[in-house]
C-alpha positions in Angstrom: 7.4 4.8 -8.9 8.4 2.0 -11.3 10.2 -0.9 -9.1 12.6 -3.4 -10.5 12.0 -6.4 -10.2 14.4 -7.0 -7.5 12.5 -4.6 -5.1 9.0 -5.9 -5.4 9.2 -7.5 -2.6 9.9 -4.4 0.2 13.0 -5.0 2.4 11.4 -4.3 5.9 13.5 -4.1 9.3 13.3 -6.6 11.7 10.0 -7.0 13.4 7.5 -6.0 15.0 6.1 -3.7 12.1 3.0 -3.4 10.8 1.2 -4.2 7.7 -1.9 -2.1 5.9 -3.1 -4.6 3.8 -5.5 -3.4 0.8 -7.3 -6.0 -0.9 -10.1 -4.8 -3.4 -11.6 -5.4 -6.6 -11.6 -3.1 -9.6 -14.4 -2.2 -11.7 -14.2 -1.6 -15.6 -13.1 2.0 -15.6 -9.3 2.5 -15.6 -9.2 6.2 -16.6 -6.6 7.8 -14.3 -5.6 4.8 -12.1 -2.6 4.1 -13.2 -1.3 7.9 -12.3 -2.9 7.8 -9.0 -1.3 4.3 -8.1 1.9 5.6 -8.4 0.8 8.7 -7.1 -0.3 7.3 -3.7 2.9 4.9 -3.8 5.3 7.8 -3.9 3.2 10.2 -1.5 3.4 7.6 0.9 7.0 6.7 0.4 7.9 10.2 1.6 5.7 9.7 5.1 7.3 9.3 8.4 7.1 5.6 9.6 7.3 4.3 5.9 9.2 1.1 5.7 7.8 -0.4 1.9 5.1 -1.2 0.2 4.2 -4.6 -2.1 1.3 -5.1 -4.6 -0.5 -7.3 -7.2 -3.2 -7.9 -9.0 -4.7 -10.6 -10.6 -8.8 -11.6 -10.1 -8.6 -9.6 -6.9 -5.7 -6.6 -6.0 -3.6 -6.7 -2.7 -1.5 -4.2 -1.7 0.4 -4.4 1.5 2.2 -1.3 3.2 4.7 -1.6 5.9 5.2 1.0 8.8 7.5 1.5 11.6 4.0 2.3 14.1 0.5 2.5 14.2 0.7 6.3 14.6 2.4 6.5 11.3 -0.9 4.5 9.8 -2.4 7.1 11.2 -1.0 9.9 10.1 -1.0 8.0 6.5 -4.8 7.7 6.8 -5.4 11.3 7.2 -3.4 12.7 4.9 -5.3 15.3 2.8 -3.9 14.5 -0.6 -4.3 10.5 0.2 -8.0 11.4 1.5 -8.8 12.9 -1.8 -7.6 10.5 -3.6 -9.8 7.6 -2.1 -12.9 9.8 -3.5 -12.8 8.5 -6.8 -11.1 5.3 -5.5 -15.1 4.6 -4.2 -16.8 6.2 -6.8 -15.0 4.5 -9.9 -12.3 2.3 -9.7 -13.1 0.3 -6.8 -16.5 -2.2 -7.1 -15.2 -3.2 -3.3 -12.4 -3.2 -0.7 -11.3 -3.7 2.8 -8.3 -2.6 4.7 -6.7 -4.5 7.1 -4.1 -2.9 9.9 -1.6 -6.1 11.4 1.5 -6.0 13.6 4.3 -8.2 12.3 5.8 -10.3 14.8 8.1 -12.4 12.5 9.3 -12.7 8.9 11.1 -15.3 6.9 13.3 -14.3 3.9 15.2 -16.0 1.2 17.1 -14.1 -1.1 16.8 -10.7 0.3 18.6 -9.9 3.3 
């Protein structure tokens, strides 16, 4: 799921929404990442409740998701092939993460809408 550079930033629907935010630090080992990334990014495109998804990386990586509802997180979290792929997310890529759930309840644009 390669993005142009116009659609980095996701164009979400008027609030509220919510926001998974993903913030986490890589270790040294890169083998397979990449494919898994993008993996994860189109699996989850293709969910119910999916409004967009951000991310970057620089010292530390952030990647923000947007959904219509929490039960959409939900269903997001326990989604076999997303469950599997958080295996080796612990065991190799990731040194440490957290994962945060918020409800939008305004956004400011410039440039998009």
């Amino acid at each position: 799921m390669n993005q142009s550079e116009e659609s980095l930033i996701a164009e979400t629907p008027e609030p509220p929404y919510y926001a998974v935010i993903f913030t986490s630090r890589r270790t040294t080992v890169d083998e397979g990442y990449a494919e898994m990334a993008e993996r994860m990014a189109l699996l989850a495109s293709r969910q119910p409740g999916f409004l967009g998804i951000e991310s970057a990386r620089d010292r530390v990586g952030i990647t923000v998701s947007y959904w219509s509802d929490l039960e959409s997180i939900k269903k997001w979290k326990a989604n076999v092939e997303h469950m599997e792929a958080q295996r080796p997310g612990r065991e190799k890529w990731y040194s440490a993460y957290t994962t945060r759930i918020a409800r939008v309840e305004r956004d400011y644009s410039h440039g998009l809408r």
